[in-house]
N, C-alpha and C positions, 0 to 999 in steps of 0.2 A: 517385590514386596508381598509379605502375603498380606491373603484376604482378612486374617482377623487383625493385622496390624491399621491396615488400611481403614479398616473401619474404628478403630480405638484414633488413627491421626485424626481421622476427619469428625470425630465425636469432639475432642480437644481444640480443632481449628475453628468448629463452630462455636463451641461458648467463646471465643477470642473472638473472630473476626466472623461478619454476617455477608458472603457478598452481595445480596438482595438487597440491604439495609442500606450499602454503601452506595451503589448503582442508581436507588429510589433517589437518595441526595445528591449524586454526581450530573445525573440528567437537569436535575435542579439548578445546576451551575452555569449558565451560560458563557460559552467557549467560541464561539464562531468568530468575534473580534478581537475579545483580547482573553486569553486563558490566564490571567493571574489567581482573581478567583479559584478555578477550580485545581492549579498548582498547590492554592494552601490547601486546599481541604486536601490533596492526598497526600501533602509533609505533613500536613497535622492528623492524617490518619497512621503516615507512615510512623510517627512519631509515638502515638497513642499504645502503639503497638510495640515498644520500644527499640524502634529503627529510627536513628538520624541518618536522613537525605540530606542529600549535598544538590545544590541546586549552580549547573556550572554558570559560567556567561554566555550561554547559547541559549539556556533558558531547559536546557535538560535537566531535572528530576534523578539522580544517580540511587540507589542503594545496594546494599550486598549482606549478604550471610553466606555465614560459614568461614575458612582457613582462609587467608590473605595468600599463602604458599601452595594450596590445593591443586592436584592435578589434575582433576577438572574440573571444568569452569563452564557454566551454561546463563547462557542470555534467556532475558525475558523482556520483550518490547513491542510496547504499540503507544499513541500517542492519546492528545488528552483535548487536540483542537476539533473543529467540529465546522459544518460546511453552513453556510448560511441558506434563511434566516435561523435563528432557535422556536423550536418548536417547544412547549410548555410541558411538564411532567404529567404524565397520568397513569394509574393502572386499574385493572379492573376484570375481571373475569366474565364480562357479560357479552364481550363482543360488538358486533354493529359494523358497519358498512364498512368497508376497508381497515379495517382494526387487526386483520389477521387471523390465523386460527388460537381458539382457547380453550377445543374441548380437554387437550393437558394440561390446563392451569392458568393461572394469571398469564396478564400480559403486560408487562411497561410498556410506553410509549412516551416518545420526546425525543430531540436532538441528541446524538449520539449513544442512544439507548444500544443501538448494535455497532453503532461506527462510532468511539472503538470504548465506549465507556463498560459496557456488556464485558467484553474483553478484559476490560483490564481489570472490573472486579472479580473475573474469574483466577488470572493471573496473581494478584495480592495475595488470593485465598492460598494458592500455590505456591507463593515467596514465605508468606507467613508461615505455612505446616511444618519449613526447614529448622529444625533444632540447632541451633550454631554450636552448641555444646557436643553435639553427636556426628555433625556431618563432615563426612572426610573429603567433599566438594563443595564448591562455593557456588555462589548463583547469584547473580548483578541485577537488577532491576533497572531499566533504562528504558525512561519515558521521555516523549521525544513533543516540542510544543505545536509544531508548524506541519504535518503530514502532509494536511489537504491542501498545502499553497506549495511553500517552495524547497521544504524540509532541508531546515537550515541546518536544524539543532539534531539532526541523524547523519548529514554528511560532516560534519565537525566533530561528531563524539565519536565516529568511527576511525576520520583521518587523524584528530588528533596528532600528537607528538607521544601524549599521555593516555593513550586512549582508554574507557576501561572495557572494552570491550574487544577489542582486536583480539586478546586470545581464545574467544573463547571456542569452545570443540563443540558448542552447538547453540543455537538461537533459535526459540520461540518466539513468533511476531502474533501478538493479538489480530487480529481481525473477522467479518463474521461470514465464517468457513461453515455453520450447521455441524457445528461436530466435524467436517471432512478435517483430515491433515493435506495442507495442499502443499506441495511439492514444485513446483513450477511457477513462472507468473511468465507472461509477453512482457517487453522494453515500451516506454512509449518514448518517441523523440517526435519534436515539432518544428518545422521549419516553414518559409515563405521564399517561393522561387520568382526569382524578380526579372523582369523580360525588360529590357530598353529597345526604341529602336527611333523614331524618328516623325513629329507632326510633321501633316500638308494638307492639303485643303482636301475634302471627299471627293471634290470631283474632278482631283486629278492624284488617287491615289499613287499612283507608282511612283511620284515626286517623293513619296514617304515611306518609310519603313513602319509598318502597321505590327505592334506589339502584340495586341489582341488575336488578331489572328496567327501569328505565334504560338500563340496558347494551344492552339489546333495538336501541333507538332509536340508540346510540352505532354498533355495528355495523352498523346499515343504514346510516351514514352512512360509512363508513369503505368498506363493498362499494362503494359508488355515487361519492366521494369525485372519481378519476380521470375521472368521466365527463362534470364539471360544464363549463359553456363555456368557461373560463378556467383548463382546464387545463392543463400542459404538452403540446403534441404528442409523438408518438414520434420520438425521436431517429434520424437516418439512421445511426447504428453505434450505440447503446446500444440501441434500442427503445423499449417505453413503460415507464414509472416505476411501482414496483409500492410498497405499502401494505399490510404484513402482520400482523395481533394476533398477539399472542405472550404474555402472560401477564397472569394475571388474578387481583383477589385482592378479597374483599367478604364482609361478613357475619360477625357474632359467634356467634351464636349459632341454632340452628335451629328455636327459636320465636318469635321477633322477626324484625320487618323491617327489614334492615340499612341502615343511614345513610350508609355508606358503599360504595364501589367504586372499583377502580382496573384499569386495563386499558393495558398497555406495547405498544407498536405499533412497527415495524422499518418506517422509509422509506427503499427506493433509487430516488435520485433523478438527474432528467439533466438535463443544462444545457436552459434559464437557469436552472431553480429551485436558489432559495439555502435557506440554512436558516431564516432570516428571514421569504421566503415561504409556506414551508411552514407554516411553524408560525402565520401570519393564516390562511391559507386554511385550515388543518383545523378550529382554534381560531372559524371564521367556521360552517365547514358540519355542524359539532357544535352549535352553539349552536341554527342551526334545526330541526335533528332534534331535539334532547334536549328534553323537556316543560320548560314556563316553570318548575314550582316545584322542579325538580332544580338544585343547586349544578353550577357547570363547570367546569375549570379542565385547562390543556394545561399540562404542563411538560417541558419538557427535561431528561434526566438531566443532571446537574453532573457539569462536567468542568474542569479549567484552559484547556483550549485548544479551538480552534470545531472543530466534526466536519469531518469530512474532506469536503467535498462533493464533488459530481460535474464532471469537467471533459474537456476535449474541444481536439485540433489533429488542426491541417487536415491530412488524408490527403497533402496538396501539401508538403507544409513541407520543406523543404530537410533537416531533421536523419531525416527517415523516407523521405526519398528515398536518404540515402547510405547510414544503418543496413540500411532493406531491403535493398540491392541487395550489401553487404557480406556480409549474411547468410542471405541465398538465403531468407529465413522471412516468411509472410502478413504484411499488415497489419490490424489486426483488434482491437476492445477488449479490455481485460485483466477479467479477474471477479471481482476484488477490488478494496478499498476499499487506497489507499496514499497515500504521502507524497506523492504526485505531484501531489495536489489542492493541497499548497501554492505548488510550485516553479511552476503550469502559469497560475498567476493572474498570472504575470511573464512569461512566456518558451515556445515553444512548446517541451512536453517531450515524453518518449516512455516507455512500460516496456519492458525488455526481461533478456534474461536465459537461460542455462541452469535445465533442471528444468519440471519441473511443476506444477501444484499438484493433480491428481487424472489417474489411469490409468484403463483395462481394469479395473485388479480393485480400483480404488475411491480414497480422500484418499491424497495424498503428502506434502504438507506440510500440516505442524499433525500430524500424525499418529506412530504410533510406528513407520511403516514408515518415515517418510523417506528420499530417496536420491536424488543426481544420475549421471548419466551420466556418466563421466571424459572421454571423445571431446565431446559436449556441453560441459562445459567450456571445452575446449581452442578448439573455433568456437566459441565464444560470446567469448574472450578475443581472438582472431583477428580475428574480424568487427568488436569494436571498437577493436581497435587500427589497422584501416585507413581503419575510420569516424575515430577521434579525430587520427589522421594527417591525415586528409583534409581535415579541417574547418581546420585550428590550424595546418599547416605547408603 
């Protein structure tokens, strides 16, 4: 697209649509418990603007522009939940103690200011610049309610029967990348290895099968675990895949030998490993560590929907060729786990995004400092509206 077109869209999409304006109100929405709320305000934004969304039974936000028959077809998605507590709206260019940097401009702050409300008014601005009358591709908007829990309404809109987004040749995921395009993400899978073996009294332990110390054998297996032959190599943008204990819980009472053990372990993983994999392989190199007369067993926490695994496009792909060069910003993994793992099993996708998710002086999202750059923003709504021009028209 050229330059003076681009500057004539993005003259036209600002009298329409303000993403600043919309973002100031959208933080205003409290989304942590239940996002009804702020679903209306973006069908009543999406509406205002003369788009009717379709809102499915999963609690997904659907819209589209452009040709119904188009050869191609590009996703744009990020969610509209937001992690608790909610943090109140503010903005203000004066700064102060943990407030961020402002010597470029405002600053918002509040609950999902960058995670992913930032995002997604960058995104609108991007849906909206699409002429449906001129563009010979179409472009879905799919907002998703649940990210930060168990993301219902992203593995149902993708597996569908119907889905609208299984075709499409490329997918934008909101989130706050700083301008990067990131290309990569780690899998997280979580599981709790459960050791049985046997009470008896302490002071005649060998009458009992002692769980706890069990555990001895469970953890060298888990240190050693990444090193076996058959393990994942390190990924050329993620690295190697890490395996971390995280909590632990055994024993009744402190004169007996406890019968039981449980030990919860945190896997981020990189392509190819699935969750499937993971869990024979551990489930394999626990069984040879842990002594024959200990009980074993590896389970998955329950959830409704598969963990988000890890996935990966290619540095080359046509959608992180236009997004980077739109947005002046690295190409580079993102370091969080996101819906992207669903979309990127169909179609090469990307994250990208205004904000950060950690500064200089420590967490920005998830946190009660939250805050986006209003100039951020602004290029961040920019970059993809020349990107989504570019692809679709």
């Amino acid at each position: 697209m050229s330059e003076d077109r681009a500057r004539t869209t993005n003259r036209a999409v600002d009298d329409a649509f303000d993403p600043v304006a919309f973002l100031e109100t959208a933080v205003q929405h409290a989304s942590h418990e239940d996002v009804e709320s702020m679903r209306m305000f973006l069908c009543e934004t999406l509406e205002e603007h003369g788009v009717t969304p379709q809102i499915d039974q999963h609690g997904n936000v659907i819209a589209t522009r452009g040709p119904a028959d188009a050869d191609t077809h590009l996703v744009l998605n990020t969610h509209i939940d937001t992690v608790s507590p909610h943090v109140p709206f503010e903005r203000d260019s004066t700064g102060g103690e943990g407030s961020g940097e402002t010597e470029n401009g405002d600053v918002i702050r509040g609950r999902g200011s960058c995670d992913a409300k930032g995002p997604l008014a960058a995104l609108l601005s991007a849906f909206f610049a699409v002429d449906p009358t001129h563009a010979t591709g179409r472009v879905t908007l799919a907002i998703t309610p649940d990210e930060e829990v168990l993301s219902i309404g992203a593995y149902e809109l993708v597996s569908g029967a119907e889905s609208p987004t299984r075709d499409a040749d490329a997918v934008i995921v909101g989130e706050p990348t700083n301008l990067d395009v990131c290309t990569a993400a780690k899998g997280r899978f979580q599981g709790t290895i459960h050791l049985s073996g046997a009470n008896a009294h302490a002071a005649e332990p060998e009458t009992g099968v002692n769980a706890v110390a069990a555990l001895e054998s469970a953890l060298a297996a888990i240190r050693t675990f990444d090193d076996r032959d058959d393990a994942p190599p390190a990924h050329p943008q993620l690295g190697e895949a890490t395996l971390t204990p995280t909590v632990v819980e055994g024993g009744a009472a402190t004169n007996q030998v406890p019968a039981d053990c449980a030990l919860t372990v945190d896997r981020r993983s990189v392509p190819p490993e699935t969750a499937d994999g993971f869990h024979a392989a551990l489930t394999e190199q626990l069984r040879i560590a842990v002594p024959d007369d200990v009980g074993l067993e590896f389970r998955y926490t329950d959830r409704p929907t598969p963990f988000l695994e890890a996935w990966d496009t290619d540095p080359d792909a046509r959608i992180v060729e236009v997004l980077s060069s739109a947005s002046g910003g690295d190409v580079r993994p993102f370091a969080a786990a996101t819906e992207a793992s669903y979309f990127a099993a169909d179609a090469p996708t990307v994250v990208f995004g205004p904000g950060v998710l950690a500064d200089a002086d420590g967490a920005v999202a998830h946190a009660p400092r939250e805050y986006v750059r209003v100039d951020a923003v602004r290029e961040a709504a920019r970059a993809l509206e020349e990107t989504v021009l570019t692809i679709v028209e």
